[in-house]
C-alpha positions in Angstrom: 65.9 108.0 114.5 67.7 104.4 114.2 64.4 102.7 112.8 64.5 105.7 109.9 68.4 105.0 109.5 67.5 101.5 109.1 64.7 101.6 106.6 66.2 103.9 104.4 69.7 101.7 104.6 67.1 99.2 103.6 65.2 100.6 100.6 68.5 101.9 99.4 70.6 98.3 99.5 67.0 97.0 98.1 67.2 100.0 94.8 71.0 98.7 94.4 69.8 95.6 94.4 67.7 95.4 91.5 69.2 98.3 90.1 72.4 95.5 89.7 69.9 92.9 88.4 68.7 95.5 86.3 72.2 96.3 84.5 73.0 92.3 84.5 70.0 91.6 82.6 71.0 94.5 80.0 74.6 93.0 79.6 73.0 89.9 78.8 71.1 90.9 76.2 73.5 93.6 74.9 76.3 90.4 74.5 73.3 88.5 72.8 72.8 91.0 70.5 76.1 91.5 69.7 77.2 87.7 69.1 73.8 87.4 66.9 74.9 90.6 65.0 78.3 89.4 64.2 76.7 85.6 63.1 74.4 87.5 60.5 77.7 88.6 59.6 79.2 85.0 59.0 76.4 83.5 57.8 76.1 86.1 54.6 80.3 85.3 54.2 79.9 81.7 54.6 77.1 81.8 52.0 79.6 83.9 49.6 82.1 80.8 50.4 80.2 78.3 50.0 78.8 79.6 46.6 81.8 79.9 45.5 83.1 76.6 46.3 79.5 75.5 44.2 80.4 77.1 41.3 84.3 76.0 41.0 83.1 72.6 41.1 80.3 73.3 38.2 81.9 75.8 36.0 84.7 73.2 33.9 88.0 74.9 35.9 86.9 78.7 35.1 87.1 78.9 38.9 89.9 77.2 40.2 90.3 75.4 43.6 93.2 77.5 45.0 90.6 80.0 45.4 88.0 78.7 46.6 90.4 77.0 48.9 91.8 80.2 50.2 88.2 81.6 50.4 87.6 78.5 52.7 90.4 79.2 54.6 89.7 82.8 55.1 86.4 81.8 56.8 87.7 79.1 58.9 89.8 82.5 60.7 87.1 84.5 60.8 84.4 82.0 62.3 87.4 81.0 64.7 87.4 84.2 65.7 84.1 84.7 66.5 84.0 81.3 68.5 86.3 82.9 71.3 83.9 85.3 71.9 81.2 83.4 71.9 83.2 81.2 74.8 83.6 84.4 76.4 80.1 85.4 76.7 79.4 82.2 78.1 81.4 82.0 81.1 79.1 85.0 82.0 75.9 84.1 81.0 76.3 80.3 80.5 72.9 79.2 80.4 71.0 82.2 79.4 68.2 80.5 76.1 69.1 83.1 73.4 72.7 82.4 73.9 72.4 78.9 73.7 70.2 79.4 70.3 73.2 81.6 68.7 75.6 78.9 70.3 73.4 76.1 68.0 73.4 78.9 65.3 77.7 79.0 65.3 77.4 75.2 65.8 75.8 74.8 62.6 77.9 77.0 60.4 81.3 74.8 61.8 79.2 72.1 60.6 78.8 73.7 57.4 82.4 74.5 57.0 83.5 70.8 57.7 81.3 69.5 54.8 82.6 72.3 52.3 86.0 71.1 53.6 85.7 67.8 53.1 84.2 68.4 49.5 87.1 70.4 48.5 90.0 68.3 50.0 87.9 65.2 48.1 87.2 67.3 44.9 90.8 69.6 44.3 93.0 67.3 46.6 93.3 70.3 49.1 96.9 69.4 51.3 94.9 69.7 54.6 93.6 67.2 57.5 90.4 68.5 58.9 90.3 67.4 63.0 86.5 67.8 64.0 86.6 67.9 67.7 83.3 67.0 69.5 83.0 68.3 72.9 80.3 68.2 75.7 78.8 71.4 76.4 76.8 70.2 79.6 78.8 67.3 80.9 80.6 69.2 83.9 82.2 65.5 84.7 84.7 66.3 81.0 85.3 70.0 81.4 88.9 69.5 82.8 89.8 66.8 79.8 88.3 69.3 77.7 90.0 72.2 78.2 93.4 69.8 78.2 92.2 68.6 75.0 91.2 72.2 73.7 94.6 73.2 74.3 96.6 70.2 72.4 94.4 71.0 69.2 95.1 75.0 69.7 99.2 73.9 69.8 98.7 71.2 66.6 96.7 74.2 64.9 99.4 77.2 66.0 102.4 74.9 64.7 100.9 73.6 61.6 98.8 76.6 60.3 96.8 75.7 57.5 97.6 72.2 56.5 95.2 71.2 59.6 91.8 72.3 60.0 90.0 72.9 63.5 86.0 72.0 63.8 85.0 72.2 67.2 81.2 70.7 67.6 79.5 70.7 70.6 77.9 67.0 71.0 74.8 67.6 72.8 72.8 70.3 71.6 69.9 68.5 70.0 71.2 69.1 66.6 70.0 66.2 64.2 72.9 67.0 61.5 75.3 66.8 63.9 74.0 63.7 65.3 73.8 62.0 62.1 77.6 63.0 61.8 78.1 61.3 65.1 76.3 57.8 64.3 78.0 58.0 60.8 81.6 57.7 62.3 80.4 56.3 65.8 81.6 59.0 67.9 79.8 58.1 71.0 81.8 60.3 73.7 83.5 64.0 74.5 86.1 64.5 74.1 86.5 62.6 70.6 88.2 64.3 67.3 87.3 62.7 64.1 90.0 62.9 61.7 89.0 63.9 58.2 86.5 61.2 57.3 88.7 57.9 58.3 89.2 57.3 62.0 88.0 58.5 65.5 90.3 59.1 68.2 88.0 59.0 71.6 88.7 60.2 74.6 91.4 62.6 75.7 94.6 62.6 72.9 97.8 64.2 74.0 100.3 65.8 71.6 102.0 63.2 70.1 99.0 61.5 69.5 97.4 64.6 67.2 100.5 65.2 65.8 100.8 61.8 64.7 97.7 62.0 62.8 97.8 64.8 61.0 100.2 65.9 58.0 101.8 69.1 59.0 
């Protein structure tokens, strides 16, 4: 009688078991799914952006820069947005390859947005400083200065709104565009913000220090 108890305590803990593993591995793939439906989305917006931006700069003023300004603007929010959750996701399932591929996937539209940035604050003299933060995604030995330095760039960007520009870029993904943005300014650690395209401030900046370089 205690042997039955036993085995059938033990076949049921084992179903629970794999029945948990079982539900896990959906939620993965369910978050996945939904972070890669939601980029689709921002990539067919950032394409809409970014055409516009083309065509202000070729059709003789027709377009003008306030718009394509405020469209640029528009998409910084919404790919913000989307970069929380992403964050969320992976506290959960950190490591998990198809996350990581939509993580490179988010990476690169940032990186898209800070060249349409630059181009427009160059090419309509948009009021703005663009702070391009590159982090560490697998360096555990920076997570604390990280999330320190996370939080100073959220207060800069909460006080001064849209005269300052947030481009977080992870720094070791294996992205070549994003290294060749790194050897270009010589950004050789995380935590590091490049400020628009003139000067690198390495290492971890407190508030005055941010402040002090932007125009807000």
């Amino acid at each position: 009688m205690q042997s039955d108890i036993l085995w059938k305590a033990a076949i049921l803990t084992a179903i629970v078991f794999v029945a948990g593993i079982g539900m896990g591995a959906w939620l993965d793939v369910s978050r996945v799914g939904s972070v890669q439906g939601r980029l689709t989305d921002i990539d067919l917006q950032w394409n809409d952006v970014r055409l516009q931006s083309l065509y202000s700069g070729s059709s003789n003023g027709s377009v003008s820069c306030e718009a394509a300004i405020r469209a640029n603007l528009d998409f910084n929010d919404k790919i913000y947005a989307e970069g929380q959750t992403i964050e969320r996701y992976e506290e959960i399932n950190r490591f998990d390859p198809d996350l990581i591929q939509q993580k490179k996937r988010y990476a690169l539209l940032q990186f898209q947005f800070w060249l349409n940035s630059m181009d427009l604050k160059k090419r309509c003299a948009a009021n703005y400083t663009v702070l391009t933060y590159f982090y560490s995604y697998y360096n555990k030995s920076v997570e604390m200065d990280q999330k320190l330095q996370s939080a100073v760039l959220l207060d800069v960007k909460n006080k001064c709104g849209n005269s300052v520009l947030l481009v977080p870029l992870p720094s070791d993904l294996d992205l070549t565009s994003i290294d060749l943005l790194k050897g270009t300014y010589g950004v050789s650690s995380a935590p590091s913000i490049l400020v628009d395209d003139s000067k690198v401030l390495s290492g971890l900046q407190g508030l005055p220090q941010v402040e002090a370089a932007v125009k807000c």
